[in-house]
C-alpha positions as semicolon CSV with decimal commas, in nm:
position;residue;x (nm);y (nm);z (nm)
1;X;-0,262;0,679;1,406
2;X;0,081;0,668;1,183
3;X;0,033;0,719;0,770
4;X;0,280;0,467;0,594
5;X;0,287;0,572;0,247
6;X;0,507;0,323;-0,031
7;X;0,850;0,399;-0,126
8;X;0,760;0,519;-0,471
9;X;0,967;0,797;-0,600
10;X;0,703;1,032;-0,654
11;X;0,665;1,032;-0,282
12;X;0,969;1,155;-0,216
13;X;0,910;1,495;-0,396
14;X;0,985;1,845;-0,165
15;X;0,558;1,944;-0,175
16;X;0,451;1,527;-0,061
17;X;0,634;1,564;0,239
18;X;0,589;1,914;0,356
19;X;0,186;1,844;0,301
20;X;0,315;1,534;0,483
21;X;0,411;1,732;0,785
22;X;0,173;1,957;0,750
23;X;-0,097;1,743;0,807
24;X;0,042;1,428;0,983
25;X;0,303;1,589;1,193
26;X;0,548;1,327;1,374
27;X;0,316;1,066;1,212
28;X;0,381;0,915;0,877
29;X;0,666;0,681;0,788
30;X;0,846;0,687;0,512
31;X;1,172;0,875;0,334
32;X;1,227;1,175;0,449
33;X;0,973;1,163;0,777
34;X;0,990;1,192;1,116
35;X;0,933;0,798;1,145
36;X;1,209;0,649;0,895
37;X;1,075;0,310;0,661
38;X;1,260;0,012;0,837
39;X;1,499;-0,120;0,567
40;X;1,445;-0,479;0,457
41;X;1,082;-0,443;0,573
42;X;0,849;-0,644;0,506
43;X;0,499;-0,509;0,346
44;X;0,251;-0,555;0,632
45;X;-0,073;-0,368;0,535
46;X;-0,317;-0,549;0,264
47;X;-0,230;-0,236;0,021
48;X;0,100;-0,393;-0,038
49;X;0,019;-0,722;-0,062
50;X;-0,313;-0,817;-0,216
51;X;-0,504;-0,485;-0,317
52;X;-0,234;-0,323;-0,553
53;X;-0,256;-0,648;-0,763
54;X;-0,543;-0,674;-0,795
55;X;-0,592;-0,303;-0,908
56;X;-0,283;-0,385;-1,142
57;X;-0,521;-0,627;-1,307
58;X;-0,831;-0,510;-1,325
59;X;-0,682;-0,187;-1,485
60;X;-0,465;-0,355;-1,760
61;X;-0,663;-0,642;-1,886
62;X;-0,659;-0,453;-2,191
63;X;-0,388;-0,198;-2,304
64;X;-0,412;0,162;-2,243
65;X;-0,332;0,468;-2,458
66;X;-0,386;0,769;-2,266
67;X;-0,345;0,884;-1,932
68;X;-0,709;0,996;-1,920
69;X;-0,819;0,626;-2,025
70;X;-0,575;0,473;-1,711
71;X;-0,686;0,671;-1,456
72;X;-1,069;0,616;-1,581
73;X;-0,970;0,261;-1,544
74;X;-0,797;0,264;-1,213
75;X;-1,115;0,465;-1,108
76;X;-1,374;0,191;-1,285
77;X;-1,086;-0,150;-1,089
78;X;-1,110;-0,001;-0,787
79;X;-1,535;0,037;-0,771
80;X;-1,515;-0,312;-0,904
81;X;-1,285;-0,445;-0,672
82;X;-1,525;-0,268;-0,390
83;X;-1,853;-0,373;-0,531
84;X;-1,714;-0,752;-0,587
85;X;-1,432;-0,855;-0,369
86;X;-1,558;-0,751;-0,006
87;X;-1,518;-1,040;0,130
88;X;-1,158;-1,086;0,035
89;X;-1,091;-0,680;0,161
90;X;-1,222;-0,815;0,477
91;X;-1,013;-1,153;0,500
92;X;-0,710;-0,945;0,418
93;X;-0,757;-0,674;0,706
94;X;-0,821;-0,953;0,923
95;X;-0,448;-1,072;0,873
96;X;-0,267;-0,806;0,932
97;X;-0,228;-0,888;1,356
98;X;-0,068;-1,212;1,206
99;X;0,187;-1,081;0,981
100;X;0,290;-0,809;1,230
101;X;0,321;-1,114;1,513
102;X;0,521;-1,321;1,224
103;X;0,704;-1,016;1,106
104;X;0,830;-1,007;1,506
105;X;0,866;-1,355;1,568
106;X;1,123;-1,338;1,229
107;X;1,272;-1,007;1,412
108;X;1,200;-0,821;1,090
109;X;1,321;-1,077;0,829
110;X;1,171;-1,277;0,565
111;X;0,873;-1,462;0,667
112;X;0,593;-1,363;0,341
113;X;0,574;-1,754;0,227
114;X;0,443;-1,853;0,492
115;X;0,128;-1,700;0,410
């Protein structure tokens, strides 16, 4: 099993990646790792395309004032998102053999409208 974590900044930091290789050695991708992110690649795991929206959603119908209150809501989305959207979580997982076969037959390139 590899661990692909996001290119966000704040997993760039000195401690992420030397838990990183502490605990995944030779086994996560991503800046900085053994396994380099491929550039211009495409987001192939339902994280990056479906669940982080909806997260983004649930958590900001309504504007937040403190970091206590945003991470309370994150927690509250992604129970929500658990309890009610199975179904999609499932349908998503399901695609990801057909965006890795697309992502190939593309050689790496665009190929995210054509789902």
């Amino acid at each position: 099993m590899v661990f692909q974590h996001v290119r966000a900044p704040a997993h760039y930091s000195c401690l992420v990646m030397h838990h990183l290789n502490l605990t995944l050695p030779k086994r996560w991708i991503g800046h900085g790792g053994h396994i380099q992110w491929p550039p211009r690649s495409p987001d192939l795991t339902p994280f990056d395309f479906c669940l982080w929206g909806w997260m983004k959603s649930e958590a900001y119908k309504e504007k937040v004032n403190t970091r206590d209150k945003l991470v309370t809501r994150i927690v509250n989305s992604a129970a929500l998102i658990k309890q009610e959207r199975q179904d999609d979580l499932r349908r998503a997982t399901c695609t990801i053999a057909k965006r890795v076969e697309k992502c190939i037959e593309f050689n790496g390139g665009i190929f995210e409208h054509l789902f």
